[in-house]
N, C-alpha and C positions, 0 to 999 in steps of 0.2 A: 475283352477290350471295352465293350460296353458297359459294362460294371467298374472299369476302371476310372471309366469319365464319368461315372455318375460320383463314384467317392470323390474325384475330384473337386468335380462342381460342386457339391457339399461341403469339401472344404473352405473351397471359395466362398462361399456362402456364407459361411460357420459366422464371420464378424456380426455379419448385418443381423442375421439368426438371434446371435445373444444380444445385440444392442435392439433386436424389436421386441424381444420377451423381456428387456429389463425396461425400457423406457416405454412403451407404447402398450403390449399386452398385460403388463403387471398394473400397468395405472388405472386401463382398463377394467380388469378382474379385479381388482382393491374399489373403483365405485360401485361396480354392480354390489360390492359387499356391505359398501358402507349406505346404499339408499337402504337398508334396513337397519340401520345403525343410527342413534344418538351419541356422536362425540362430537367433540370439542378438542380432539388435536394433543391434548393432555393427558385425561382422566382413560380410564378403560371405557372402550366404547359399547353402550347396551340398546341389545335389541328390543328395538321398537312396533317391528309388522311392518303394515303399509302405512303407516303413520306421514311418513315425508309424501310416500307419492298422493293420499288425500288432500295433504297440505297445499301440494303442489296446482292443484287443481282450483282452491280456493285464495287464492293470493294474486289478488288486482295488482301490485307493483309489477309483480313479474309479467303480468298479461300487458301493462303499459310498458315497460322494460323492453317487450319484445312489438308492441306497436312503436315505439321511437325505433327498432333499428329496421323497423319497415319502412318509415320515413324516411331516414338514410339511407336507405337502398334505394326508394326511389327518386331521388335528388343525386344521388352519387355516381349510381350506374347509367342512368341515359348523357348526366357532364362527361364523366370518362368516355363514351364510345364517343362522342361526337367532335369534343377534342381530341384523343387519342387519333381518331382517323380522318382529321384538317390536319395536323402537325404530321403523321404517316406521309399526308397528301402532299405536303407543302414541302418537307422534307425531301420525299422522293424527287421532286421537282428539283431542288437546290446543287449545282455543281461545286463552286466555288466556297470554298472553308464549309464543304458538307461535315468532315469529320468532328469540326469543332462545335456547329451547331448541336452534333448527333450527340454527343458527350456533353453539352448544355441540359437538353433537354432529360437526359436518362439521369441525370445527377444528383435530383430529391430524391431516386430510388435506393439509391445506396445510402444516402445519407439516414443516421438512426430514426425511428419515428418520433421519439423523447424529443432530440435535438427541433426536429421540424416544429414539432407542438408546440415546445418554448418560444422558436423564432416565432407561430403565428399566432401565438399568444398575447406576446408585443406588440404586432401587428392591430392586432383586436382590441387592446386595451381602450378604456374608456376614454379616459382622462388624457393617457400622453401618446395612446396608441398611433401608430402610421396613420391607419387610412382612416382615424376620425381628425388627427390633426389638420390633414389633407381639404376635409370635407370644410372643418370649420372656415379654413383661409377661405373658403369659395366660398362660405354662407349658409352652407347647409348647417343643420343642427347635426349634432353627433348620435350612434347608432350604438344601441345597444346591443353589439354583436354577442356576448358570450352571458349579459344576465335577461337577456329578454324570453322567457317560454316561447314563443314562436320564432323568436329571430335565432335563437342559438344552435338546435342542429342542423339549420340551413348553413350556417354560417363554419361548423364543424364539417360538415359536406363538402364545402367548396374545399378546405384545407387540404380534407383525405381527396378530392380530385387533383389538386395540384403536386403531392405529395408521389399519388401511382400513376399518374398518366403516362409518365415517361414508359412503364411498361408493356403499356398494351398497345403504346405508337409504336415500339419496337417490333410487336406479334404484327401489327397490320402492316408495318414495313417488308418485314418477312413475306407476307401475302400477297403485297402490290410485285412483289417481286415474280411471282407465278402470273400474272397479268399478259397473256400475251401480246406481242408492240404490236403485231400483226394486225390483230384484231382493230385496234386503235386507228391503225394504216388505212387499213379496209374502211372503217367507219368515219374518217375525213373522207375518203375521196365517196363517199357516199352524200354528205354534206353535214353529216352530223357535228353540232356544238360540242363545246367540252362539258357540258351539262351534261345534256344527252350519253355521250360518251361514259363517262360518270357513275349517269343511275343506271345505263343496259347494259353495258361492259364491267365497269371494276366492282360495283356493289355485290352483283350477283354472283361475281367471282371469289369475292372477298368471306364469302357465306362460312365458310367451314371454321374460317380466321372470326368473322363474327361471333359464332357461336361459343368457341375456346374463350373471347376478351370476355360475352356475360355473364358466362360460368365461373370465370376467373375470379370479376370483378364481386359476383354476387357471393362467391364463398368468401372471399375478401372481406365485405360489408357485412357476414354477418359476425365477422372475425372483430369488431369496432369494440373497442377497448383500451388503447391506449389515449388517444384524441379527448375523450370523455374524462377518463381517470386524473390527467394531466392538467386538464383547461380548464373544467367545470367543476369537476370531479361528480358529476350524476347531476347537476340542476341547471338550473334554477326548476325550483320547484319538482325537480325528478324529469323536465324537460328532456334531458341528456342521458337518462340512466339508458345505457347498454344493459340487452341481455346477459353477455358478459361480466360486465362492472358491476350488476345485480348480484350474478352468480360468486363473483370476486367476494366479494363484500360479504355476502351471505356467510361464503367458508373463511373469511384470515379475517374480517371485522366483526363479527359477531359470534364465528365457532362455532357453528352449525353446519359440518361439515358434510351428516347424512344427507343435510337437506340439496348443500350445493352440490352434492353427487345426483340426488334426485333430478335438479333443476338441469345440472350439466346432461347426461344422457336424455332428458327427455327434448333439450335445443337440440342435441346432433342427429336427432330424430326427424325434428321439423324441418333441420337443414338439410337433410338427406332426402328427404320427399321433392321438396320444393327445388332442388336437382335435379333428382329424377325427373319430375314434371316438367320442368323448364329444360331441358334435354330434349323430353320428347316433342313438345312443343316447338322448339325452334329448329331439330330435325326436320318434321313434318314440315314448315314454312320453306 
């Protein structure tokens, strides 16, 4: 009987089996082969040694490539928790046409990210963009949001918060919901504010929900590639180059595929640490 539910579940199984060995482990196993590889996607590819991962080691773009998506992470990830969990807040509060708000707010998430970039592309624009048009009526001078080196991946930041917030207000929705009313009960007739309330009751509660949005949002950000590709495409001046868009470029712009095999595993590397660490870290808290 035993052996018969395991053939079973194996057959069950069987789909995801071959869709993980053909998409996820074969692409895998094909870069570990090709960071010792020189191709170009064309020609026969010839072994090289460690030739990419020395390369790897001395190439300033890519060390700024991955300083700009540390920028972005940290502009990205503290907007999203702090909106994500006012609109959770506010939300929870709201009876009246809750369901339309709720479907408001989640709705940059389903929509493409292509689509979104172009709309805040428009947005940005110098010359006939939204919010400089906006600005000039009022007197201000216009904002170089998308060619200024310091202004532009702040300015790509806010997009990607606007764009995923809707998801992580969802999770912390979900969380408010485990909030006991009790507690809350208790802590009026004790005399506590809704402040009060707030930070000793929901936050500490919300901790587990916490921990799932940073992880989320920081695998998210290190995922930043289409925003870049789309608006800037890497500048001004390399301002915007994602590690990603680096590694992009590397293999389908230049043909250097060993290399972006090298550069790809050695990112999911630093992204898997910085995980890890950030796991244990906000555990421990």
């Amino acid at each position: 009987m035993r052996n018969r539910a395991t053939i079973q579940g194996l057959g069950l199984s069987l789909p995801y089996l071959i869709f993980a060995s053909g998409f996820v482990l074969f692409p895998l196993v094909f870069s570990v082969y090709l960071i010792f590889q020189r191709w170009d996607g064309m020609s026969a590819a010839v072994y090289v040694g460690l030739k990419n991962i020395s390369r790897l080691f001395q190439d300033d773009l890519f060390y700024q490539s991955v300083l700009n998506t540390i920028i972005f992470l940290l502009i990205n990830v503290p907007l999203q928790i702090i909106f994500a969990l006012f609109f959770a807040v506010l939300l929870n509060s709201i009876r009246f046409l809750s369901g339309l708000f709720r479907a408001i707010y989640f709705a940059p998430v389903v929509v493409s990210g292509v689509v979104v970039t172009i709309i805040w592309q428009q947005l940005y624009g110098y010359d006939n963009g939204v919010l400089n048009s906006l600005l000039s009526g009022i007197g201000i001078a216009r904002v170089p949001w998308l060619t200024s080196p310091t202004i532009a991946m702040p300015s790509i930041a806010i997009m990607a918060t606007w764009k995923n917030v809707g998801l992580y207000t969802a999770l912390f929705m979900v969380g408010l919901q485990d909030v006991p009313i009790d507690l809350h009960e208790a802590a009026i007739i004790d005399g506590a504010n809704a402040w009060k309330r707030f930070y000793r009751i929901t936050i500490p509660l919300l901790t587990p929900t916490m921990v799932l949005v940073v992880i989320l949002s920081t695998i998210n950000g290190f995922s930043l590639f289409v925003e870049p590709y789309v608006m800037t495409g890497g500048g001004p001046m390399n301002s915007t180059m994602s590690t990603l868009l680096y590694i992009y470029n590397q293999a389908f712009y230049f043909g250097h595929f060993g290399y972006a095999a090298a550069l790809g595993l050695f990112y999911a590397a630093i992204i898997f640490i910085v995980v890890i660490i950030q796991r244990r870290v906000l555990k421990e808290e």
